[in-house]
Every structure is written in structure tokens, then in C-alpha cells.
N, C-alpha and C positions, 0 to 999 in steps of 0.2 A: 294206834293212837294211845298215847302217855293220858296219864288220869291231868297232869297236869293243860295240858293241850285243850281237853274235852272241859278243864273248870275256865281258862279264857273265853273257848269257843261257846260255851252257855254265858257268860258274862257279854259276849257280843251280843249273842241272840236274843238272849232277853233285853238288854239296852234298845238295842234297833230295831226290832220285831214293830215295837206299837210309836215309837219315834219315827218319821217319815224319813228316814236316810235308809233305806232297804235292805234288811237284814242278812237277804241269801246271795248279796252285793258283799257285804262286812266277811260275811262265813269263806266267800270262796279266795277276798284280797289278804284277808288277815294271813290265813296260812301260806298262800302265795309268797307277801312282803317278806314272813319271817323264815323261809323255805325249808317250811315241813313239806313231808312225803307221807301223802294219806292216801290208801286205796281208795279209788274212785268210785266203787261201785259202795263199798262202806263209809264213802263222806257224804256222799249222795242220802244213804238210809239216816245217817246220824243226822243233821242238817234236816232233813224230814223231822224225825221221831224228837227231837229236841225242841221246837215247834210245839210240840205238845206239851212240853214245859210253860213255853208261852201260855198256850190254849187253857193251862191249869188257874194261869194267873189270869186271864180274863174271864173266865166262866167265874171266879171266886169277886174277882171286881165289880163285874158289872150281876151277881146273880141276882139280884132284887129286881133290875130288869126283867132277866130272862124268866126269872119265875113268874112275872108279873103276865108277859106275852106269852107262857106257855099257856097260862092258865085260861090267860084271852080265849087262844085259837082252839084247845081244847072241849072251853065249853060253848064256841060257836057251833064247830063240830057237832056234839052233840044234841043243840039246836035246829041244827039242819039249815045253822044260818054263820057260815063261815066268817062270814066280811060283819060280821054284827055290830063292833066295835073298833072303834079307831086301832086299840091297841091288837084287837085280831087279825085287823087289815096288815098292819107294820110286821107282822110277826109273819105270815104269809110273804109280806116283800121283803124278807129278809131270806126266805127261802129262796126266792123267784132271783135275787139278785146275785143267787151263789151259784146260779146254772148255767151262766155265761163261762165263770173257773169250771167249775166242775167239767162242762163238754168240751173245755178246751186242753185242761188236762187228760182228757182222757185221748184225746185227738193227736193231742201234740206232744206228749209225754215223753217221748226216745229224744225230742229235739231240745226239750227243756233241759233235760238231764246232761245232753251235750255240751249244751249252755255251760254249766257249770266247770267246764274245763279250760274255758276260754277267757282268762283273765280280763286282756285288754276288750273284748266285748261287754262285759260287765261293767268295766269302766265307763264305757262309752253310754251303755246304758242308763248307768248311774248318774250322769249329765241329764239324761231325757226324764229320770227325774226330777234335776234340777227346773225344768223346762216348766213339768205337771205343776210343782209347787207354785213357781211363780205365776203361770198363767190362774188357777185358783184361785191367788190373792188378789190377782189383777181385774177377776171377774167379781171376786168379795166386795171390793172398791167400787164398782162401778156400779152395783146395787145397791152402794152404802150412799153414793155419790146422790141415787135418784130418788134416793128417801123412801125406797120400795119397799121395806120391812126385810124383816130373813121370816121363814118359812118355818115349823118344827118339823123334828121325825115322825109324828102322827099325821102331815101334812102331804106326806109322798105318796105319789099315786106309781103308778105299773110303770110310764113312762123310763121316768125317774131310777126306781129297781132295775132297770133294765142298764142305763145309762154307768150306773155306777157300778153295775156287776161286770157291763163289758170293760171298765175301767182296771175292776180286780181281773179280770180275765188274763192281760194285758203283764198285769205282775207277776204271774209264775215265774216268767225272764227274772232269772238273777242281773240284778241293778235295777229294775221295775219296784220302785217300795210298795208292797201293798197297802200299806196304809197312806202312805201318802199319795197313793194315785185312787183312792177310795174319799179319803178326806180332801182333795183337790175334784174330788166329782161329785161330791154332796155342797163345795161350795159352789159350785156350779150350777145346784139346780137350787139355791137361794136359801142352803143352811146355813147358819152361822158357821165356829171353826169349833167350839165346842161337841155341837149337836152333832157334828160332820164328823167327828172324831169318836164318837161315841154310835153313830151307825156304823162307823166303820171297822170298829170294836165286835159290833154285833155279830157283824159280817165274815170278822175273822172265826167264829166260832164253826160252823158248817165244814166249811172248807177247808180247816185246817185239821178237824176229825178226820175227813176222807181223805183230803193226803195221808194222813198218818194211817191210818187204816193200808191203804196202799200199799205205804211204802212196808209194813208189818209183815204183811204176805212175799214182799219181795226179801225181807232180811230173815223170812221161815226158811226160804228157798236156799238162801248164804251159807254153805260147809262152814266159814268161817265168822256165823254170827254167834256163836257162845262167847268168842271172845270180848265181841263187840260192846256185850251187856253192859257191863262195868265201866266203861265212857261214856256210852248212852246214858246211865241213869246217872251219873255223876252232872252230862251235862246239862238232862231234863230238873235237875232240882235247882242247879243252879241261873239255868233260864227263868224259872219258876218264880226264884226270890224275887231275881234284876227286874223280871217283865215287870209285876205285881207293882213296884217303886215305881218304874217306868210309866205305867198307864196314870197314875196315882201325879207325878209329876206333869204327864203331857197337858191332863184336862185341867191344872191351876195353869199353866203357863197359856194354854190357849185362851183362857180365859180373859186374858191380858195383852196378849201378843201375837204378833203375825207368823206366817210358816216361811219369813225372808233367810231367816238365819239358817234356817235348815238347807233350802232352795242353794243358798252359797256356800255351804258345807258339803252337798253333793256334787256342787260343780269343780269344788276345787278339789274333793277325792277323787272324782272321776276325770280330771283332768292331769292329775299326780300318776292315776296308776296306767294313763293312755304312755303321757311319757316315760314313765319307766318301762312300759314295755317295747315299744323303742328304743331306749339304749341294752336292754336288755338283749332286744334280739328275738 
């Protein structure tokens, strides 16, 4: 992998990481379309640990948050009264809803990683996130329709956590966006698109340490991961930047606007890279 390569391929992943057009959907079409030859078992690690570029740029976004709920759960803990506090409870369901990913990566991990070699299946899945988005909106409507109020992130109960965890579960599939099948399940259970995107935010925090973690032990294992450094952190700084813009961008626009455009940007990539792989062969 060219230093060049690893600064587009951080510019995808930071762009599409916290955008609901599914980033490890972008990673695997990008170099596909432009026909690079990347070893599979080191585009897999990069793609992982690049991720934690992202992860740089939402722990630094959202940390007034996370300080906020660490501090919750910590001194419920030492209370001897966990759930003490709305913000204790949320910080608990932020754990709770990253165990649905977590057991499924760990279950499913040889199949995912397969995933990524399969072009035209990422396309295909890339549509199904077309699918997530719009039905989200469609459920946003319909509780906007009946004057029912939206719900907050202090308002979610175990249910709920669990609903949207099985959602991110769901995304490890490259063409599954995790954030938009995260923010397409918190409009679901009667978040705005905001709030919904900012649990969802949360939510990338867990799960994308333990991937990364993971995939660390597996590129200790790699004869050929000295080499690898030098793209990795090229591409981790550069995700870093793009993610930090990106999250900073999603939560003004959500503020304003629907996830339609997105919804039709994933149908018509995933429906571009179905055919090309069809005349391809």
C-alpha cells in the first residue's frame, strides 16, 4: 500500500465512518473501482486500525459527554447505586448496546472478514442500507404525524439498548453503515435524528476500541506488519482530520434535514457497483 493510497483511503473513512453511507462499504468499492491490489489480510488490519482514526475524532467530539457519563457511572458505582442517575443509567446502556457487536464479532469474525472480498455483496448490501435509512425516516414521520413527542437519550431504557445494539450488530457486514443502521434504530425507538446520531456516536466509541484492539493482536501476528506502519498511521491521521469535520457537519445538517439524500446515495452506489460487477464478470 502507497502512502498515497492510505491518504484517499483515510479521507473515505473519515468522511463515511460517522455519515450513514457505510464506510467499510466505501473502503472495500473504492480500491476495487480504481484496481488497486491490496493484500487481504493487511487491508482487512488497515481498515480496522484506521477506524481508530475515526474513534480519535469522536472521543475528542463528543468528550464533554463521555466525561460527563463516565463520571455518572463511576460515582454510582461507588455508591453501591449504579442506575442512580439518568446520565448513569445511559452510560450503562451504552455498554449494554455494544454486546449485541461485540458477541457477534466475535462469533462471526472469519465470515466478516470474507465479506470484505466480495465486492458485489457489499454493493448489494449497501442498498440494505438504503432500505434502514428510509424506513427510519419513515418511522420519524409517522411519530411526527401523531404529535407523540421524540423521546431523549436519558429516556432509553434496556429495551431500546438492546434494539439498537442488535442494529449495530448487523453492521460489521461491509455495506451495513454502522451509523446509519444505529441512527435509523434510535429513530425507531422515538429519538429525534439528532439525538439518534449522537447515541450513535456514543456507541461507536466501545466497539470500535475492541475491534481495533483485535485486529492489533492480529497485525502483531503479520511477518509483514513493519511494513504496514507507515500507511496505517498516515491513514489513521488522516481519518482523524476528515471524521472530526464529518461529525461536526452530520449534527448541523441533521438538525435541519432528513437522512433521504443519504438513503438515495446508497441505493444508487450500491446499485452502480451491483452492475459493474456484472459486466465485469
Amino acid at each position: 500500500m502507497t502512502w498515497y493510497q492510505a491518504v484517499i483511503l483515510g479521507v473515505v473513512q473519515g468522511a463515511s465512518e460517522f455519515l450513514p453511507i457505510s464506510s467499510s462499504a466505501h473502503l472495500v468499492l473504492v480500491p476495487w473501482l480504481l484496481g488497486w491490489e491490496i493484500e487481504p489480510r493487511l487491508f482487512f488490519s488497515f481498515s480496522v486500525l484506521v477506524h481508530w482514526g475515526t474513534l480519535a475524532a469522536v472521543i475528542f467530539s463528543l468528550r464533554e459527554d463521555l466525561l460527563r457519563l463516565g463520571r455518572a457511572a463511576i460515582r454510582g458505582l461507588a455508591r453501591g447505586r449504579p442506575f442512580e442517575s439518568r446520565e448513569a443509567s445511559l452510560a450503562w446502556l451504552v455498554l449494554l448496546a455494544t454486546l449485541p457487536g461485540a458477541l457477534a464479532g466475535i462469533l462471526f469474525g472469519d465470515v466478516v472478514e470474507q465479506a470484505f472480498g466480495r465486492p458485489a455483496l457489499v454493493a448489494a448490501l449497501l442498498i440494505g442500507t438504503a432500505a434502514l435509512l428510509a424506513l427510519g425516516e419513515q418511522l420519524r414521520a409517522n411519530r411526527a404525524a401523531k404529535a407523540a413527542g421524540f423521546r431523549a437519550q436519558a429516556d432509553l431504557e434496556t429495551p431500546d439498548a438492546l434494539l439498537i445494539g442488535l442494529a449495530q450488530a448487523m453492521a460489521l457486514l461491509p455495506g451495513i453503515s454502522r451509523s446509519g443502521a444505529t441512527i435509523a434504530g434510535g429513530l425507531s425507538r422515538g429519538l429525534d435524528r439528532v439525538d439518534a446520531a449522537r447515541f450513535s456516536f456514543l456507541l461507536a466509541v466501545p466497539i470500535m476500541l475492541g475491534a481495533g484492539i483485535v485486529s492489533l493482536a492480529d497485525l502483531a501476528d503479520d511477518p509483514g506488519a513493519a511494513a504496514a506502519l507507515a500507511p496505517i498511521a498516515i491513514g489513521f491521521l488522516t481519518a482523524a482530520v476528515v471524521g472530526f469535520a464529518a461529525i461536526r457537519w452530520l449534527l448541523r445538517y441533521l438538525s435541519h434535514a432528513s437522512l433521504r439524500a443519504f438513503s438515495i446515495y446508497c441505493a444508487l452506489i450500491g446499485a452502480a457497483g451491483l452492475l459493474l460487477s456484472l459486466v465485469r464478470g
